[in-house]
C-alpha positions in Angstrom: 86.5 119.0 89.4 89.6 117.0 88.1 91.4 118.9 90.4 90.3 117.0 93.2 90.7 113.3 91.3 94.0 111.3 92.4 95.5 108.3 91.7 93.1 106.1 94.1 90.3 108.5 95.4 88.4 111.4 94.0 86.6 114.2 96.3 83.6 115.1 95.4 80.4 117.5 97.1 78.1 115.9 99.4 74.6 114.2 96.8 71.3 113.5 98.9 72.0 109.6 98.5 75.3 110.1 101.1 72.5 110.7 104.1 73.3 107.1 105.4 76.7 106.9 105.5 76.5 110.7 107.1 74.4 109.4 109.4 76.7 106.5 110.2 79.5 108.5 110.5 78.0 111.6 112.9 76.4 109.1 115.2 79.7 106.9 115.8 80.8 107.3 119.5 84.4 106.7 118.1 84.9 109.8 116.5 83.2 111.7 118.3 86.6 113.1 120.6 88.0 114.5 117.3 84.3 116.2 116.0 83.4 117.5 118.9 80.1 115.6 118.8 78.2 114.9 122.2 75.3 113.8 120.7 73.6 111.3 118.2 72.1 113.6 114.6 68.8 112.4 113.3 68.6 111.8 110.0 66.2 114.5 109.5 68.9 117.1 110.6 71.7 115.6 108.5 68.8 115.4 105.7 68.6 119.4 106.3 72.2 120.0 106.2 72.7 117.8 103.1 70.1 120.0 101.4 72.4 123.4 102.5 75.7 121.7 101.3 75.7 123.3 98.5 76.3 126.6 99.7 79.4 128.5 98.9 82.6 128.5 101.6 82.9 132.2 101.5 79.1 132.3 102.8 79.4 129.3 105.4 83.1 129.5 106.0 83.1 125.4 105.0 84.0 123.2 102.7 82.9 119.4 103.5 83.9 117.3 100.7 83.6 113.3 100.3 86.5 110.8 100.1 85.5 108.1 97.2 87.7 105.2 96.4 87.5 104.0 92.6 84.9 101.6 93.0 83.0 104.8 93.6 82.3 103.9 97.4 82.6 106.9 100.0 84.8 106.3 102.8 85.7 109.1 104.4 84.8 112.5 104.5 87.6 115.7 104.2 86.5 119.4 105.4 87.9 122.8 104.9 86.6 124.2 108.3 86.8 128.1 109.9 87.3 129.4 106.2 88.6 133.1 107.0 89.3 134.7 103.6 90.8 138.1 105.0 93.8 136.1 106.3 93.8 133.4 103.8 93.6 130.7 106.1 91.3 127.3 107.0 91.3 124.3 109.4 91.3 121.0 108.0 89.6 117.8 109.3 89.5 114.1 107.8 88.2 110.8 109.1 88.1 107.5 107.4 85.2 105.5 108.8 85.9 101.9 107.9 89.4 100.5 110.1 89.6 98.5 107.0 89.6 101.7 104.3 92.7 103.5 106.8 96.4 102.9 105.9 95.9 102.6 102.6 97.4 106.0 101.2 93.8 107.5 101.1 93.9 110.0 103.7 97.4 111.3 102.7 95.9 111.0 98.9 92.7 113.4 99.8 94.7 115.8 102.3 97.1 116.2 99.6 94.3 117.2 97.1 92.7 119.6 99.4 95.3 121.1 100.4 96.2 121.7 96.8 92.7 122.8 95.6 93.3 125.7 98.5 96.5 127.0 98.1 95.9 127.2 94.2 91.6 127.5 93.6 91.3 129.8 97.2 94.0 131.4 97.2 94.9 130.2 100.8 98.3 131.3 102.6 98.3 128.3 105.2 96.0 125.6 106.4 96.2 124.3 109.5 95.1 120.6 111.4 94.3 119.4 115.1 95.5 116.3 115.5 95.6 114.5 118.9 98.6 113.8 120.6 98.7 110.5 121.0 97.5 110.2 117.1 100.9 109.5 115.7 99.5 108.1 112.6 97.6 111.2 111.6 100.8 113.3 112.8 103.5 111.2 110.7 100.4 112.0 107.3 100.6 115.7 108.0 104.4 115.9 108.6 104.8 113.8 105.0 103.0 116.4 103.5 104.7 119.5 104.8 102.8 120.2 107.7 104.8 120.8 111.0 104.1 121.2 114.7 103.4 124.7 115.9 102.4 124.1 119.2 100.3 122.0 121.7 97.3 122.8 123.2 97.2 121.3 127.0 94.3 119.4 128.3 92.5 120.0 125.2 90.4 117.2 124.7 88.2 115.5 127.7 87.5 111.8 126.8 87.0 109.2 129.0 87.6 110.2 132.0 91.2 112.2 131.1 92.0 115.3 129.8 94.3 114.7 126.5 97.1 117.3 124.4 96.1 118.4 120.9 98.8 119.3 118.4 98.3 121.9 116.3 100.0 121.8 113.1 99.9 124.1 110.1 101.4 124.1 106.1 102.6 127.9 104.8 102.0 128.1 100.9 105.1 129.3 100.2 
């Protein structure tokens, strides 16, 4: 697991004791564009999935991971999503919860370490990210790291009342 330890965070698997902040992240209305989410989890489902997180990627085709700072405190959550081992490929997804936890090299820190942990541990050929358009943060992250722009999915995303573009970008392990 030192693999996934940088020079600020760590990623680590999901523990039993993360069910609050899990719940407190899946029931936030503000990231629910970017998850997909429509409605609230109880904490007896996310108690059930925390009890299945254990399970291999090549079985469940994901990898959900923790973002810890060093004070040991989770604040954010990284995933390997749509793991397809015949054409060595899988989404990635990130959220930082707190505002105050964002823009401070964590995100870029854990995508980093992810990204490296698949390319060297899975064997991955690319890994690929759906990032808003009008996220230009998150963009600028990926594009540091050696993602680019592949194309745009129009009227993705309805959220509030509009429909919105999602860019899809995507790293080749060269």
């Amino acid at each position: 697991m030192l693999r996934l330890k940088g020079e600020h965070i760590y990623l680590r698997a999901l523990e039993p004791e993360d069910l609050e902040f899990l719940y407190e992240l899946e029931n936030n209305p503000a990231i629910w564009e970017i998850s997909g989410t429509t409605t609230p989890y109880s904490k007896h489902v996310l108690k059930l999935y925390l009890e299945n997180a254990h399970r291999d990627i090549y079985e469940v085709k994901q990898l959900r991971l923790c973002i810890c700072n060093k004070a040991q405190k989770v604040i954010g959550l990284i995933d390997l999503f749509d793991f397809d081992p015949k054409n060595l490929r899988a989404g990635l997804g990130i959220v930082i919860l707190e505002e105050g936890d964002r823009n401070q090299g964590s995100g870029t820190e854990a995508i980093n370490l992810l990204c490296n942990y698949a390319f060297v541990q899975l064997n991955l050929r690319q890994i690929y990210a759906n990032v808003m358009e009008d996220n230009t943060t998150s963009i600028r992250v990926f594009q540091k790291l050696g993602f680019a722009p592949v194309g745009t999915k129009k009227d993705w995303i309805y959220s509030d009342s509009t429909f919105k573009n999602e860019i899809l970008m995507q790293k080749i392990n060269t």
